[in-house]
C-alpha positions as CSV (number, residue, x, y, z in Angstrom):
1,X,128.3,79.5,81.8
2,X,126.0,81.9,82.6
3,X,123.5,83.4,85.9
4,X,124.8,83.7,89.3
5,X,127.6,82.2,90.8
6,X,125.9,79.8,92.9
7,X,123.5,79.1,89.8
8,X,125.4,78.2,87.0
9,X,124.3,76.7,84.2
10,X,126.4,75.7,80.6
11,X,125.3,75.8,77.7
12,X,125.7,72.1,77.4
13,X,123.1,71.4,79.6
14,X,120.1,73.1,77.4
15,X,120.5,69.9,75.0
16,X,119.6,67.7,78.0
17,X,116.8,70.0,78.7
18,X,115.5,70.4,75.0
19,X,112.9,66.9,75.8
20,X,111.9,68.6,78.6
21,X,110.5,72.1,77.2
22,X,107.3,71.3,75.7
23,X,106.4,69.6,79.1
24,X,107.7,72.3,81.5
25,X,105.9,75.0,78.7
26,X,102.4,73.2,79.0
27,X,103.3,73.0,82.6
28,X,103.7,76.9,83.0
29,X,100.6,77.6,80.7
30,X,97.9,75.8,83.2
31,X,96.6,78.7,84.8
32,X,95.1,76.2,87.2
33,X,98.3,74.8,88.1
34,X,99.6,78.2,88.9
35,X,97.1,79.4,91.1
36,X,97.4,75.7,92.6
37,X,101.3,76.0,93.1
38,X,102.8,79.7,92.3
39,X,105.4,79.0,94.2
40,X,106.8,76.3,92.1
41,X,105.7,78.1,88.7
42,X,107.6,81.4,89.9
43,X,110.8,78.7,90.6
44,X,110.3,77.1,86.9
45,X,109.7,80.7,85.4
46,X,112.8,82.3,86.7
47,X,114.4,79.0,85.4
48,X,113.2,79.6,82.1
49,X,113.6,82.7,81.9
50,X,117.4,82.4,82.6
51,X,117.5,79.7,79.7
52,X,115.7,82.2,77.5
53,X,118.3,84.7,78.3
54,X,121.0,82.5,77.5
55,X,119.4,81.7,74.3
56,X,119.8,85.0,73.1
57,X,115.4,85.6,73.8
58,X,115.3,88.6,75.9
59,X,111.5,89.8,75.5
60,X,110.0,86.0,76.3
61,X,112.8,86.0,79.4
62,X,111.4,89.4,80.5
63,X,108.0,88.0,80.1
64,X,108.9,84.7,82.2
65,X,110.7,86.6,84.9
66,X,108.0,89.4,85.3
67,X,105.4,86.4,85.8
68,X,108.1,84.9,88.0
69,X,108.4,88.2,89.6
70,X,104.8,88.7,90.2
71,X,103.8,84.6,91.3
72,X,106.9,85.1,93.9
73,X,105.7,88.2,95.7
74,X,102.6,87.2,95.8
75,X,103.6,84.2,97.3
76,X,105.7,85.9,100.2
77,X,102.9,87.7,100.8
78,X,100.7,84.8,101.6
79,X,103.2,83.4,103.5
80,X,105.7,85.7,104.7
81,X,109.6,85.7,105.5
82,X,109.3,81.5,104.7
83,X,109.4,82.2,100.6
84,X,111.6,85.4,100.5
85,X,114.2,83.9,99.4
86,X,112.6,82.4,96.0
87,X,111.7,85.8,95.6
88,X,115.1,87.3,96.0
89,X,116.7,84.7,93.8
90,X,113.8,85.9,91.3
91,X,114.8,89.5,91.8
92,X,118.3,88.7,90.6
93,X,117.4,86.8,87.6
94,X,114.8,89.5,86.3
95,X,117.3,92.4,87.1
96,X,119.8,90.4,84.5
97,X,117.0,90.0,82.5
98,X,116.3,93.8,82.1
99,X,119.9,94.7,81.7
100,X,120.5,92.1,78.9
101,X,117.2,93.9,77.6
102,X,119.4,97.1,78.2
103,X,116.0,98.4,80.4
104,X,119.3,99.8,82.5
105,X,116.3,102.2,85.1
106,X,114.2,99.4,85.6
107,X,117.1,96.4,86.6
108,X,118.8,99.3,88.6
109,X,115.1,99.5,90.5
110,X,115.0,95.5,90.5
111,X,118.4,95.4,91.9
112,X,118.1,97.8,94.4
113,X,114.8,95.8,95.7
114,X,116.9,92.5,95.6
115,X,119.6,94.0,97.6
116,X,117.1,95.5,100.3
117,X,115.4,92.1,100.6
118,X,118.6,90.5,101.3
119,X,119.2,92.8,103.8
120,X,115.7,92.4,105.7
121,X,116.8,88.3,105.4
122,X,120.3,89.1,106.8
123,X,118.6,91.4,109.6
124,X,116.5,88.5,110.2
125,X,119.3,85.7,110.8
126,X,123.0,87.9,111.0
127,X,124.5,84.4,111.6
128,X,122.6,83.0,108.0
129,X,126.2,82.7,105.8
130,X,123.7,81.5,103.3
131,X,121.9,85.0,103.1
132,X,125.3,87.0,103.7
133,X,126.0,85.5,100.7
134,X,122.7,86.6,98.7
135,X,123.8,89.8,99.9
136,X,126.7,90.1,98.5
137,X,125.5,88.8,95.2
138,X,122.5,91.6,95.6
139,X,125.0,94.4,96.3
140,X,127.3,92.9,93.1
141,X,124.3,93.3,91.1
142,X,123.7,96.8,91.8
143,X,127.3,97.8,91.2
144,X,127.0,96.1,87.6
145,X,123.8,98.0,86.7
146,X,125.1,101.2,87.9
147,X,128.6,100.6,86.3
148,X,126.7,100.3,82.8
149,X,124.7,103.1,83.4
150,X,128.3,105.1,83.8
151,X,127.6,105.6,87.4
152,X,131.6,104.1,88.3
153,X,131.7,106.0,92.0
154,X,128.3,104.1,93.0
155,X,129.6,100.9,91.2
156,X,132.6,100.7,93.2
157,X,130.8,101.2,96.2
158,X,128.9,98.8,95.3
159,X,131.6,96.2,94.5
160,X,133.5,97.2,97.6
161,X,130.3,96.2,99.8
162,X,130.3,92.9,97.9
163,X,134.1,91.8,98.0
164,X,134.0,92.8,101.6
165,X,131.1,90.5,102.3
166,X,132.8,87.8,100.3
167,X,136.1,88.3,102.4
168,X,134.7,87.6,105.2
169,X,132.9,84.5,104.0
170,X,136.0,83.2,102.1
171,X,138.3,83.7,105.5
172,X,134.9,81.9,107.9
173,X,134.8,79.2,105.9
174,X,137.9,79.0,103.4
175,X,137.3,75.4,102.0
176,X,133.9,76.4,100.9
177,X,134.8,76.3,97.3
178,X,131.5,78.4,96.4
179,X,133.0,81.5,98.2
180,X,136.2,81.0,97.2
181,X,134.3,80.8,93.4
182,X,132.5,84.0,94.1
């Protein structure tokens, strides 16, 4: 399995994709379509970008999450806190993305942004277990990046911030099995 917790996806599943790819590819390469609906071609980039990752084809899953990257912030900028979320969830996949692509500076910088966007959601609605979540994922993120980079004092922060989010989640809502996963 690979991605985020809440977002996994096995191997297995890419041969029940396979029929799909040429459709979703011709999809993503309608430049009409995307200006019609970025939102939904950020949403289908990031995805492929993840299976591109998995598939061992980190510079055409850079390529797919930077245009992921870019549809999705243009998008929260047209329509504010509403889409922040896809754009978050984009932010997590392209700072994988770069670290697979050992671009360790540049995922640190996408992490970092990830982790203060969940922060503005959280800030937005404290009581949103949903974005407490994305939060903690956000601050795990940046604790992987700066473990690789040999930064272990601002990784453990890091993964201290995340497991205490989690803790909390896991004891709120124990038969959640997602935190219990995470």
């Amino acid at each position: 399995s690979f991605v985020r917790p809440d977002h996994e996806i096995s191997l297995d599943i890419l041969a029940d994709l396979r029929p799909l790819i040429p459709h979703v590819m011709e999809l993503l390469s309608d430049a009409e379509y995307g200006a019609k609906d970025p939102y939904h071609v950020s949403r289908l980039q990031r995805m492929l970008a993840e299976i591109q990752q998995m598939r061992g084809q980190l510079q055409t899953a850079e390529q797919s999450s930077e245009i992921a990257e870019r549809l999705a912030r243009r998008v929260a900028e047209l329509s504010g806190q509403r889409h922040l979320q896809n754009l978050n969830d984009i932010l997590c996949t392209r700072a994988q993305v770069l670290e697979a692509c050992g671009r360790l500076s540049e995922a640190l910088n996408v992490a970092r942004d990830g982790l203060g966007l969940s922060e503005v959601l959280c800030s937005g609605e404290p009581g949103n277990l949903a974005y407490q979540r994305e939060k903690g994922i956000a601050f795990n993120n940046v604790g992987r990046v700066l473990e690789n980079q040999g930064d272990q004092r601002g990784a453990q922060e890091k993964f201290e911030a995340s497991l205490a989010i989690r803790e909390v989640l896991c004891s709120g809502e124990p038969g959640n099995l997602a935190y219990q996963r995470d």
